[in-house]
mmCIF file of the protein (N, C-alpha, C, O) and its ligand, coordinates in Angstrom:
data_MODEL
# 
_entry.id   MODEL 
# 
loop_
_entity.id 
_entity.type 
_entity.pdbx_number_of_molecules 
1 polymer     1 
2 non-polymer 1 
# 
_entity_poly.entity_id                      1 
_entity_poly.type                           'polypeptide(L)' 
_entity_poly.nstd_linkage                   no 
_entity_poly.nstd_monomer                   no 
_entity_poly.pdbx_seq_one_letter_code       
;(UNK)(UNK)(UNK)(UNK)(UNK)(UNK)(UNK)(UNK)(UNK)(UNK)(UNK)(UNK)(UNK)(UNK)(UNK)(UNK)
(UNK)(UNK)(UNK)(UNK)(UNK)(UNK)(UNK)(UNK)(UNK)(UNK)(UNK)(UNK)(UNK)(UNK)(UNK)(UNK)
(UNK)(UNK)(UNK)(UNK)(UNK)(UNK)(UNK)(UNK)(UNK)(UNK)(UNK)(UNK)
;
_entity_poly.pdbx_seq_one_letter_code_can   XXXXXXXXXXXXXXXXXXXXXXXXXXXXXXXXXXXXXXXXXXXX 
_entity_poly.pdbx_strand_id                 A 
# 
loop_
_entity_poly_seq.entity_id 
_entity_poly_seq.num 
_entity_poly_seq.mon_id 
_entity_poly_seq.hetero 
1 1  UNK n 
1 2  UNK n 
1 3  UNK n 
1 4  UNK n 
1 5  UNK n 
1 6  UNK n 
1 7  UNK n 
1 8  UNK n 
1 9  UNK n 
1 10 UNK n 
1 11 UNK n 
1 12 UNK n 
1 13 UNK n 
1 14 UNK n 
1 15 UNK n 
1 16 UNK n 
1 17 UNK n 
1 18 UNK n 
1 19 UNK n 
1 20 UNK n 
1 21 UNK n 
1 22 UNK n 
1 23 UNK n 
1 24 UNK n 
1 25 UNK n 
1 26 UNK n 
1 27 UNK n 
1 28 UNK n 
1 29 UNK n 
1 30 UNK n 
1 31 UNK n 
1 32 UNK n 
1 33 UNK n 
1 34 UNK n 
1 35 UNK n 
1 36 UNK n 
1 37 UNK n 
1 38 UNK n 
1 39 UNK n 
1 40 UNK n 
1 41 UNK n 
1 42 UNK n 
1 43 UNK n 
1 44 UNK n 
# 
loop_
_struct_asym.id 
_struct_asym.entity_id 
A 1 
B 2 
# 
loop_
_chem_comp.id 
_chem_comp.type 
_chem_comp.mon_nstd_flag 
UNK 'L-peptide linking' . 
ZN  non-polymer         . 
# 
_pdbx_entity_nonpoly.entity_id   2 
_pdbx_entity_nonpoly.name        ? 
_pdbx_entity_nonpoly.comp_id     ZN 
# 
_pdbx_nonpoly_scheme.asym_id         B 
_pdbx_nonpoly_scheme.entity_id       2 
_pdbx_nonpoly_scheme.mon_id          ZN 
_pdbx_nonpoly_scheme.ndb_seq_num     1 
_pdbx_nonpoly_scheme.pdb_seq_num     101 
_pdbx_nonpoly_scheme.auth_seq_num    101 
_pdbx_nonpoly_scheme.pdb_mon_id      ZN 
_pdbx_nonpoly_scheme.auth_mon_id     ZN 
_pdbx_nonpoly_scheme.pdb_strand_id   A 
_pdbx_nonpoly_scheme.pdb_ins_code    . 
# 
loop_
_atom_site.group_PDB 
_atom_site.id 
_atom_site.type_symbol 
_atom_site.label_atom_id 
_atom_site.label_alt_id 
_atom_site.label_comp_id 
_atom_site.label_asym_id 
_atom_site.label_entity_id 
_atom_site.label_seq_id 
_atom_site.pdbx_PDB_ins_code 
_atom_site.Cartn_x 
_atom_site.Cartn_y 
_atom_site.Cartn_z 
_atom_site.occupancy 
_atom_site.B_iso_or_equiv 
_atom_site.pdbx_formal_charge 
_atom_site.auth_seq_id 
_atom_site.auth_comp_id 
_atom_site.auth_asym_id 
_atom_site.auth_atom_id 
_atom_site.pdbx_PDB_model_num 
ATOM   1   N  N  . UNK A 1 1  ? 8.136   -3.985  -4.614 1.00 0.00 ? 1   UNK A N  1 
ATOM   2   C  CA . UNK A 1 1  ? 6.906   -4.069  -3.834 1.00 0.00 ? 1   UNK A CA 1 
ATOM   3   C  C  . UNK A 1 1  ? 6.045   -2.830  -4.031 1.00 0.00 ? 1   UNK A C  1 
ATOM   4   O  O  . UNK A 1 1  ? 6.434   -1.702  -3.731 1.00 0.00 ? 1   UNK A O  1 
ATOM   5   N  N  . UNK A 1 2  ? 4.671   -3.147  -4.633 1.00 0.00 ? 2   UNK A N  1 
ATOM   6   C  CA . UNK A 1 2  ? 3.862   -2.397  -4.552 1.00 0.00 ? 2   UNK A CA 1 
ATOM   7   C  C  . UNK A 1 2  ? 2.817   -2.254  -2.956 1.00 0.00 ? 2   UNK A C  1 
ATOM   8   O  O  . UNK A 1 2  ? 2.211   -3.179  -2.414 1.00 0.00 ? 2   UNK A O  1 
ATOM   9   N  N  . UNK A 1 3  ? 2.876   -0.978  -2.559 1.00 0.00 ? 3   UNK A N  1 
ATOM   10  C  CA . UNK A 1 3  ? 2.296   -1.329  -1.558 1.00 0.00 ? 3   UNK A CA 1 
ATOM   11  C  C  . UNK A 1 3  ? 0.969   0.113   -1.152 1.00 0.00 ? 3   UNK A C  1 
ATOM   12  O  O  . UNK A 1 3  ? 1.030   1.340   -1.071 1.00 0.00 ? 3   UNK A O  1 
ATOM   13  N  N  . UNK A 1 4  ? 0.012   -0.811  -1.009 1.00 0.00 ? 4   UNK A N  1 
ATOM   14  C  CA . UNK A 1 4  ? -1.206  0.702   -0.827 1.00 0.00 ? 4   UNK A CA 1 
ATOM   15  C  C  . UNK A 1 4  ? -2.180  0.083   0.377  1.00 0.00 ? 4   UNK A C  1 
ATOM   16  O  O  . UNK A 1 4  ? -2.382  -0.966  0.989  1.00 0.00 ? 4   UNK A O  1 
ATOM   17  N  N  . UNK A 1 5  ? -2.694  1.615   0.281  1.00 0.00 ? 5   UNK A N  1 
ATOM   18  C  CA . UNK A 1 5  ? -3.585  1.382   1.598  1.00 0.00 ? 5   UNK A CA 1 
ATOM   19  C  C  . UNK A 1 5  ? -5.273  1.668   1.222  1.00 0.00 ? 5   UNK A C  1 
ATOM   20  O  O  . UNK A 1 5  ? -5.815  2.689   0.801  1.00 0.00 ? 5   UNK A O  1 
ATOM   21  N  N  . UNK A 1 6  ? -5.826  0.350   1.554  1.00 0.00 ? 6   UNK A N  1 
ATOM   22  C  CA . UNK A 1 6  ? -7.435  0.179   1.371  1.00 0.00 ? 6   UNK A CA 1 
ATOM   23  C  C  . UNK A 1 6  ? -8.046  1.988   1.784  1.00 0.00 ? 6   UNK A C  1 
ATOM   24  O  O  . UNK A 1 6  ? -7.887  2.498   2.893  1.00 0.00 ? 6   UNK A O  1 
ATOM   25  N  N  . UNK A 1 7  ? -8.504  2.454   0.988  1.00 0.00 ? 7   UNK A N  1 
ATOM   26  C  CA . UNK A 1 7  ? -9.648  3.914   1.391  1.00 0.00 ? 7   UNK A CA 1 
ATOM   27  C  C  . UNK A 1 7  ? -10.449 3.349   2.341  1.00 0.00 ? 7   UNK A C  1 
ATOM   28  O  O  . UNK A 1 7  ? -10.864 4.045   3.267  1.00 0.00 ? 7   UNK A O  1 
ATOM   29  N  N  . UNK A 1 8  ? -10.800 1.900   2.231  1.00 0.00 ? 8   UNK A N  1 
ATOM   30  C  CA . UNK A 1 8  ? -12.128 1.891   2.610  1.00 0.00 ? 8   UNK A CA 1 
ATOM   31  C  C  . UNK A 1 8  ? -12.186 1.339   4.163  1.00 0.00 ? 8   UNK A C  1 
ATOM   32  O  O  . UNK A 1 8  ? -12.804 1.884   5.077  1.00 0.00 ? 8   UNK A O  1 
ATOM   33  N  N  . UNK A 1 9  ? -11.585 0.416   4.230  1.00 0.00 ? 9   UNK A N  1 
ATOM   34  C  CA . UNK A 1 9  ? -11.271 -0.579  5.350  1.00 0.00 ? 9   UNK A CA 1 
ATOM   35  C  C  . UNK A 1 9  ? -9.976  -0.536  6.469  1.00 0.00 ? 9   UNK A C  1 
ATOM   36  O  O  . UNK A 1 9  ? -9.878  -0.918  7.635  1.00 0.00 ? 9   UNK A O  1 
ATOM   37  N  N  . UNK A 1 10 ? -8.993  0.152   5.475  1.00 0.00 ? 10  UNK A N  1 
ATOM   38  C  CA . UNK A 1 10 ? -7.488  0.683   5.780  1.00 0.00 ? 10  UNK A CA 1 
ATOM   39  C  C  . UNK A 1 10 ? -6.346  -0.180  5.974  1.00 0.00 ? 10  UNK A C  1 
ATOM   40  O  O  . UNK A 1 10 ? -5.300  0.033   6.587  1.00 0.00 ? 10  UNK A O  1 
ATOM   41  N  N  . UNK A 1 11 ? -6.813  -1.362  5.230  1.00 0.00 ? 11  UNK A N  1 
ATOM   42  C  CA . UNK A 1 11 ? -6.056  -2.411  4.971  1.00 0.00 ? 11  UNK A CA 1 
ATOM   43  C  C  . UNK A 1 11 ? -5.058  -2.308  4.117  1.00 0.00 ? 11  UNK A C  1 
ATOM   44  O  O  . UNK A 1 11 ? -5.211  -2.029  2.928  1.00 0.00 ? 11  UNK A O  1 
ATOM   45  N  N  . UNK A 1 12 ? -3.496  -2.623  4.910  1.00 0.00 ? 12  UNK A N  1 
ATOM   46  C  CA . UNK A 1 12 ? -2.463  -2.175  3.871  1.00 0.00 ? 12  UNK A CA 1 
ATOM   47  C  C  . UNK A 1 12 ? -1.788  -3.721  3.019  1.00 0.00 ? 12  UNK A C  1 
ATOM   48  O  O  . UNK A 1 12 ? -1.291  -4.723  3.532  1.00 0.00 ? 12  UNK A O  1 
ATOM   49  N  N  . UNK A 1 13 ? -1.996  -3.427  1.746  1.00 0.00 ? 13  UNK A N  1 
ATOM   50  C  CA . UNK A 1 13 ? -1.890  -5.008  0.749  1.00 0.00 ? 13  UNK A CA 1 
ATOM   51  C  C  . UNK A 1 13 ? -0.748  -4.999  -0.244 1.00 0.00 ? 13  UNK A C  1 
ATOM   52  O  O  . UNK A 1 13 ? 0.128   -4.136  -0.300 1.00 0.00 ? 13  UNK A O  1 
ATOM   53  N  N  . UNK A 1 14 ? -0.791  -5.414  -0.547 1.00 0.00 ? 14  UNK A N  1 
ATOM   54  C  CA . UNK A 1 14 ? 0.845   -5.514  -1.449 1.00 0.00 ? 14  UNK A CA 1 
ATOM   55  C  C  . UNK A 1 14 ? -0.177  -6.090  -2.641 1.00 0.00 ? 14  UNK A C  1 
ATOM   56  O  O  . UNK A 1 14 ? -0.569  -7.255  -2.720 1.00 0.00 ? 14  UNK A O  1 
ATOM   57  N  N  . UNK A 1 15 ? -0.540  -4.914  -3.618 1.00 0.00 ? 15  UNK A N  1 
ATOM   58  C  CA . UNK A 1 15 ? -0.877  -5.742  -4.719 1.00 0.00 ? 15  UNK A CA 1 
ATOM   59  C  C  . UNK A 1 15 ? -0.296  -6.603  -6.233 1.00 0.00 ? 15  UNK A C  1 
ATOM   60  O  O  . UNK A 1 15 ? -0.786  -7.066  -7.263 1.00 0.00 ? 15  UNK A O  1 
ATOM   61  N  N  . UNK A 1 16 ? 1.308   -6.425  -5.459 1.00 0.00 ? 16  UNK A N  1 
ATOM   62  C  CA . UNK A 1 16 ? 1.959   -7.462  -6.356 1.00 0.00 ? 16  UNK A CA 1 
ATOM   63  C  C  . UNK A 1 16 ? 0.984   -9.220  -5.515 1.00 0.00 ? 16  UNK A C  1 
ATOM   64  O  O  . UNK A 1 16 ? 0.363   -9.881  -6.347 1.00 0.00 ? 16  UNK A O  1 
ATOM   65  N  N  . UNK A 1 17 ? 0.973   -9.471  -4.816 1.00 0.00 ? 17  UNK A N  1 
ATOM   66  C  CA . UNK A 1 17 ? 0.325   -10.316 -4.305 1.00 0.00 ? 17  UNK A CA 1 
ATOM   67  C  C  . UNK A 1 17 ? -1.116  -10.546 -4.284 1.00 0.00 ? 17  UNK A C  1 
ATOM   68  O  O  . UNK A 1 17 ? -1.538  -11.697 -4.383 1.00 0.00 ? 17  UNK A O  1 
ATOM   69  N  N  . UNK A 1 18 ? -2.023  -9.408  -4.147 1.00 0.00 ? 18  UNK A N  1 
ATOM   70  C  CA . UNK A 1 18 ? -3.180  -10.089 -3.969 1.00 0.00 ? 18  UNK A CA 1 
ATOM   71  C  C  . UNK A 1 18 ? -3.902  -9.146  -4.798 1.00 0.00 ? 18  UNK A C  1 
ATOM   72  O  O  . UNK A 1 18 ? -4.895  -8.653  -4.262 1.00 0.00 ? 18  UNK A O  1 
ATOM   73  N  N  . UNK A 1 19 ? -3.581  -8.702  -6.236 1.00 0.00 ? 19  UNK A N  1 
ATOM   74  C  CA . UNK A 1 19 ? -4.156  -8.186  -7.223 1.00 0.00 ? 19  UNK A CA 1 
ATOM   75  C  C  . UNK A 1 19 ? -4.775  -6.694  -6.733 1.00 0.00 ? 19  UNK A C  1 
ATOM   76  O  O  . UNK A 1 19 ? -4.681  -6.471  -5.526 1.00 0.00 ? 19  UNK A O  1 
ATOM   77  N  N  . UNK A 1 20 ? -5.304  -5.818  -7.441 1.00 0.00 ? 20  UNK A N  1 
ATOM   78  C  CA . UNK A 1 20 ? -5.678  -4.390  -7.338 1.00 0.00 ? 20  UNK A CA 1 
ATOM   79  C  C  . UNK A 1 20 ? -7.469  -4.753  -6.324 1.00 0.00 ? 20  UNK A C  1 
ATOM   80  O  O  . UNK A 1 20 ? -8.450  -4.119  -6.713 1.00 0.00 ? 20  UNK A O  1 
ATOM   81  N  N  . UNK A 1 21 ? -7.577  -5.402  -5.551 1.00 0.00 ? 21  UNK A N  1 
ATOM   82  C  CA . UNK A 1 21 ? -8.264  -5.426  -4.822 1.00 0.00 ? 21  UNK A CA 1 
ATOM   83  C  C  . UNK A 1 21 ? -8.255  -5.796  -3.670 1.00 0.00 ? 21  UNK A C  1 
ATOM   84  O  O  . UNK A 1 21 ? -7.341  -6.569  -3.381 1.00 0.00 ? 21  UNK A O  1 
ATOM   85  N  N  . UNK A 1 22 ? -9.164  -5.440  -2.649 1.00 0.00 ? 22  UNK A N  1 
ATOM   86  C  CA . UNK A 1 22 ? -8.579  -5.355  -1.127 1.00 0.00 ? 22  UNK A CA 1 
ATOM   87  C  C  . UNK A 1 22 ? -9.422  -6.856  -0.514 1.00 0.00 ? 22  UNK A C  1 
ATOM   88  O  O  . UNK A 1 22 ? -10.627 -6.837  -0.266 1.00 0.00 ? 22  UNK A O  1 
ATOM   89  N  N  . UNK A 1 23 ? -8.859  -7.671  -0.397 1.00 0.00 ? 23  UNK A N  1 
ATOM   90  C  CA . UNK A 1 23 ? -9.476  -8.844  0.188  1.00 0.00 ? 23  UNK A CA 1 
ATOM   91  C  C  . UNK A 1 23 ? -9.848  -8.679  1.483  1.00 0.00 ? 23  UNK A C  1 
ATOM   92  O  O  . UNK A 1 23 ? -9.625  -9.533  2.342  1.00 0.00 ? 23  UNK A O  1 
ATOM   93  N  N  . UNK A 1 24 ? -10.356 -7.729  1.675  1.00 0.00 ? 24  UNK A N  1 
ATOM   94  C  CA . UNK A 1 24 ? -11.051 -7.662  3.263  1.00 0.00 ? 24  UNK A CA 1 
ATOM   95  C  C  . UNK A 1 24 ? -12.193 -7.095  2.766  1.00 0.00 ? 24  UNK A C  1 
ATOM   96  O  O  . UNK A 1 24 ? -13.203 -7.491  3.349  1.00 0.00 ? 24  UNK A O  1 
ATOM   97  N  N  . UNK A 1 25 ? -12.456 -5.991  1.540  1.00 0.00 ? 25  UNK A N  1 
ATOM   98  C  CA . UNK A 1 25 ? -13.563 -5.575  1.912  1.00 0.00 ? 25  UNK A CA 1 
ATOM   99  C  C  . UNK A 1 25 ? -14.328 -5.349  0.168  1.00 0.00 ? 25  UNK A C  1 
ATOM   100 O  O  . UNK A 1 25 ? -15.443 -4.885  -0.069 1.00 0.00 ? 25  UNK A O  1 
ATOM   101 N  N  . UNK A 1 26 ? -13.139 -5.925  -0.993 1.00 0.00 ? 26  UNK A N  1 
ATOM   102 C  CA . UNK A 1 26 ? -13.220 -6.092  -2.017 1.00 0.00 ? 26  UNK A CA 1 
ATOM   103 C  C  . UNK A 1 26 ? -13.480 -4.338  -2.850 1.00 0.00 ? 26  UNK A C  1 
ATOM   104 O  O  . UNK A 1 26 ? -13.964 -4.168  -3.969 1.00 0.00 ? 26  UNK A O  1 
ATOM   105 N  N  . UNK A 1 27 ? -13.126 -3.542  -2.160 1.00 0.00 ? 27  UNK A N  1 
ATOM   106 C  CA . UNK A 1 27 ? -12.431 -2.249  -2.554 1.00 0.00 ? 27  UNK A CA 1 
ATOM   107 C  C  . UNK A 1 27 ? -11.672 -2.253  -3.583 1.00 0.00 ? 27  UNK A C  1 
ATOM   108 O  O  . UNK A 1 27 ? -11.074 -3.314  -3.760 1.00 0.00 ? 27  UNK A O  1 
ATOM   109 N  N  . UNK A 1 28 ? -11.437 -1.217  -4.522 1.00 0.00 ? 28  UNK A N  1 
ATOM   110 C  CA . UNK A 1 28 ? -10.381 -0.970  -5.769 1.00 0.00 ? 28  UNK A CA 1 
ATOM   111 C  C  . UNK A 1 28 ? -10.029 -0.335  -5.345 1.00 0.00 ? 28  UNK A C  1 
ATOM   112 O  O  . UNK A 1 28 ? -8.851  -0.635  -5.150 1.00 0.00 ? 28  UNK A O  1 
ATOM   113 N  N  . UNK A 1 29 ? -10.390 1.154   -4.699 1.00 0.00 ? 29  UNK A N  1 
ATOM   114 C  CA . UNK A 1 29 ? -10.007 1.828   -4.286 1.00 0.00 ? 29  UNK A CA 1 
ATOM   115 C  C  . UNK A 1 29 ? -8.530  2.460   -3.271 1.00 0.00 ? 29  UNK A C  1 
ATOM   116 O  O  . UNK A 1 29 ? -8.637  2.659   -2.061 1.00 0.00 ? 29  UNK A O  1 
ATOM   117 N  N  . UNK A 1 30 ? -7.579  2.634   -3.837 1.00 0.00 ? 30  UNK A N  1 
ATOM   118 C  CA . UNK A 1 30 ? -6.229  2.409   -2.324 1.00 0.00 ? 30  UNK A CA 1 
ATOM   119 C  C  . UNK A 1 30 ? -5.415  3.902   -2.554 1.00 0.00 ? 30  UNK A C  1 
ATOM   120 O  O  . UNK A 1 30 ? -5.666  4.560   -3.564 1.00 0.00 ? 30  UNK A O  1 
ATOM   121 N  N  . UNK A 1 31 ? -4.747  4.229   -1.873 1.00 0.00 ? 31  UNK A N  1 
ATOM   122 C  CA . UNK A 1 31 ? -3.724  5.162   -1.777 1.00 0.00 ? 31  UNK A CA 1 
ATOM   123 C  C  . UNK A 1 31 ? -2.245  5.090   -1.470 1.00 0.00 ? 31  UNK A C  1 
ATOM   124 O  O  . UNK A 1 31 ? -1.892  5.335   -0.316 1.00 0.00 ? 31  UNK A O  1 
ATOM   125 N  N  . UNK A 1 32 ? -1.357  4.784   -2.373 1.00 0.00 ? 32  UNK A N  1 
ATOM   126 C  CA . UNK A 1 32 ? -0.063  4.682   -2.353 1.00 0.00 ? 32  UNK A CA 1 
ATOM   127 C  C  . UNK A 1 32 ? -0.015  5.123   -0.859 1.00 0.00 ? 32  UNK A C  1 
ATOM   128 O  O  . UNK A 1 32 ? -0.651  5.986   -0.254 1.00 0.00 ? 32  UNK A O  1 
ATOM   129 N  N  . UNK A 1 33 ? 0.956   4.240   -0.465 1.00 0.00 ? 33  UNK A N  1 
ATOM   130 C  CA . UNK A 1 33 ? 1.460   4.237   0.907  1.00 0.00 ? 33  UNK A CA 1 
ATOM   131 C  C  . UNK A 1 33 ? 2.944   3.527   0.711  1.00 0.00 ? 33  UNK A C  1 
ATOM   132 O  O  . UNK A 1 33 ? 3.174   2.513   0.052  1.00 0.00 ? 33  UNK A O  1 
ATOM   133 N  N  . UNK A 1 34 ? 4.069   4.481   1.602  1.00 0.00 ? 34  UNK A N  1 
ATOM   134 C  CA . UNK A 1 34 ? 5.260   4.589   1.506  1.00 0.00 ? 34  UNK A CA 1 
ATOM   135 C  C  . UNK A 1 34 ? 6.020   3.153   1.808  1.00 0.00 ? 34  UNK A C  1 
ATOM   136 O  O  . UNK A 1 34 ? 5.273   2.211   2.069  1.00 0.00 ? 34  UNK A O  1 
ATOM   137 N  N  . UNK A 1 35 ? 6.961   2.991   1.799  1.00 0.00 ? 35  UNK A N  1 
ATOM   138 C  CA . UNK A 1 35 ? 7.202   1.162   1.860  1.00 0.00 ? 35  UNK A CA 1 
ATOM   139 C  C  . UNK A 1 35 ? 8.003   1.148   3.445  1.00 0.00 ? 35  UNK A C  1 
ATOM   140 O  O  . UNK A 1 35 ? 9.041   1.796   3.581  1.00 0.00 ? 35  UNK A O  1 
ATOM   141 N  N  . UNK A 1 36 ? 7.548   0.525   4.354  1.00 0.00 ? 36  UNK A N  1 
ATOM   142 C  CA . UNK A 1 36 ? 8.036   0.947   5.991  1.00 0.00 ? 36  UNK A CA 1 
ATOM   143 C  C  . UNK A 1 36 ? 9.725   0.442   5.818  1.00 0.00 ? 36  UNK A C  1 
ATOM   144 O  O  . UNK A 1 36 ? 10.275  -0.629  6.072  1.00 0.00 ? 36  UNK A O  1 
ATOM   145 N  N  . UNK A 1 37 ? 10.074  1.324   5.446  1.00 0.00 ? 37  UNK A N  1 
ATOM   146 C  CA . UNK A 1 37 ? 12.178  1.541   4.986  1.00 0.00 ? 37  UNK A CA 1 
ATOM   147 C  C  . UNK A 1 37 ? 12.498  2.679   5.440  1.00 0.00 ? 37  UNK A C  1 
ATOM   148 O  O  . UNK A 1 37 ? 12.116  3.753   4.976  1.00 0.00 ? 37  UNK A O  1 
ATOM   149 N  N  . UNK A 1 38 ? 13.242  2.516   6.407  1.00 0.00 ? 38  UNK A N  1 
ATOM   150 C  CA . UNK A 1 38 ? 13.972  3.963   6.470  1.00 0.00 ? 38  UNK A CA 1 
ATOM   151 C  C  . UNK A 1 38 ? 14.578  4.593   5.419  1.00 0.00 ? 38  UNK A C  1 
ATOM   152 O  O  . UNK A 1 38 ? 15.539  4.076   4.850  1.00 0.00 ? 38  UNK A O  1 
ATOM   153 N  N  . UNK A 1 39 ? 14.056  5.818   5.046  1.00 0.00 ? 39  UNK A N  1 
ATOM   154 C  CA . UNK A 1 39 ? 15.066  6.169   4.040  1.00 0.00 ? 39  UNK A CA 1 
ATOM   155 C  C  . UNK A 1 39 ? 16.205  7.159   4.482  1.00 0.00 ? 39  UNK A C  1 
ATOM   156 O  O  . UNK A 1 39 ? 15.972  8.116   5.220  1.00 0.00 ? 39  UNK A O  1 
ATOM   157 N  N  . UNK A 1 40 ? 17.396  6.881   4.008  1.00 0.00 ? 40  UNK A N  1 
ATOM   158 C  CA . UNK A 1 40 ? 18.605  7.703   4.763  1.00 0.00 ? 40  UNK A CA 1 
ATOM   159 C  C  . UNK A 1 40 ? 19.088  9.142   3.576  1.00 0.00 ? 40  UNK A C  1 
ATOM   160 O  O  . UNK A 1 40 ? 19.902  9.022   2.661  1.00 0.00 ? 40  UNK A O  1 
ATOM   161 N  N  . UNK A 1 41 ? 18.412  10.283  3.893  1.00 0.00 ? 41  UNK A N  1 
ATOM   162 C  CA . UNK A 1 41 ? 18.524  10.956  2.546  1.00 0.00 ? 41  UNK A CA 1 
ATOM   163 C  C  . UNK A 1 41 ? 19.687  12.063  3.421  1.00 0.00 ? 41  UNK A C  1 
ATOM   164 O  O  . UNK A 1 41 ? 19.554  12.668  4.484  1.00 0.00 ? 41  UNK A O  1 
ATOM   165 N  N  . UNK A 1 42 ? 20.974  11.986  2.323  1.00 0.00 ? 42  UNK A N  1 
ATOM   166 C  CA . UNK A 1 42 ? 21.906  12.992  2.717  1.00 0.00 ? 42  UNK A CA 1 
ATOM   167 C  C  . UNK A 1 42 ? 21.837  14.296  2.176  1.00 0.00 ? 42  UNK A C  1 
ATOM   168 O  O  . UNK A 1 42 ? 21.933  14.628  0.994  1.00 0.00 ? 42  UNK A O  1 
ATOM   169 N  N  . UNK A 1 43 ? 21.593  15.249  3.541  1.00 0.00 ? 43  UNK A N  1 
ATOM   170 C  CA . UNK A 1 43 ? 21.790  16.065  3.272  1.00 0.00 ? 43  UNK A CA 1 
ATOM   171 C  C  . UNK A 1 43 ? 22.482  17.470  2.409  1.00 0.00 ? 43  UNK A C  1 
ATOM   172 O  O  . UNK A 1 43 ? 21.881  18.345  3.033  1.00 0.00 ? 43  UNK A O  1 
ATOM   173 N  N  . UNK A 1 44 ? 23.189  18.101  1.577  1.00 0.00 ? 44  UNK A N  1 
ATOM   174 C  CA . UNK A 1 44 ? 23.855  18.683  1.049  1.00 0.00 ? 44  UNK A CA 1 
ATOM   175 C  C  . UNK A 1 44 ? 24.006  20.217  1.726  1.00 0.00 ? 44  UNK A C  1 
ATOM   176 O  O  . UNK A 1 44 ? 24.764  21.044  1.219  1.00 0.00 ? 44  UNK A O  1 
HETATM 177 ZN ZN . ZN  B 2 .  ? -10.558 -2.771  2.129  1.00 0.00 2 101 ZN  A ZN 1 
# 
């Protein structure tokens, strides 16, 4: 899962699904945004 967040509108899209554009506000524009997973990172 690719997943980013609209610059413009702040719409977060999965553009494996709905291509490198933001169907709310037709933006290219996005900023990688983290995938909502906990990540469990062990310490050392
Ligand atoms: Zn947008």
């Amino acid at each position: 899962m690719s997943i980013y967040k609209c610059i413009r509108c702040g719409r977060v899209i999965d553009i494996e699904e709905t291509g490198m554009r933001c169907p709310e506000c037709s933006s290219r524009i996005f900023i990688k945004e983290k995938p909502a997973r906990i990540k469990k990172v062990k310490a050392i």
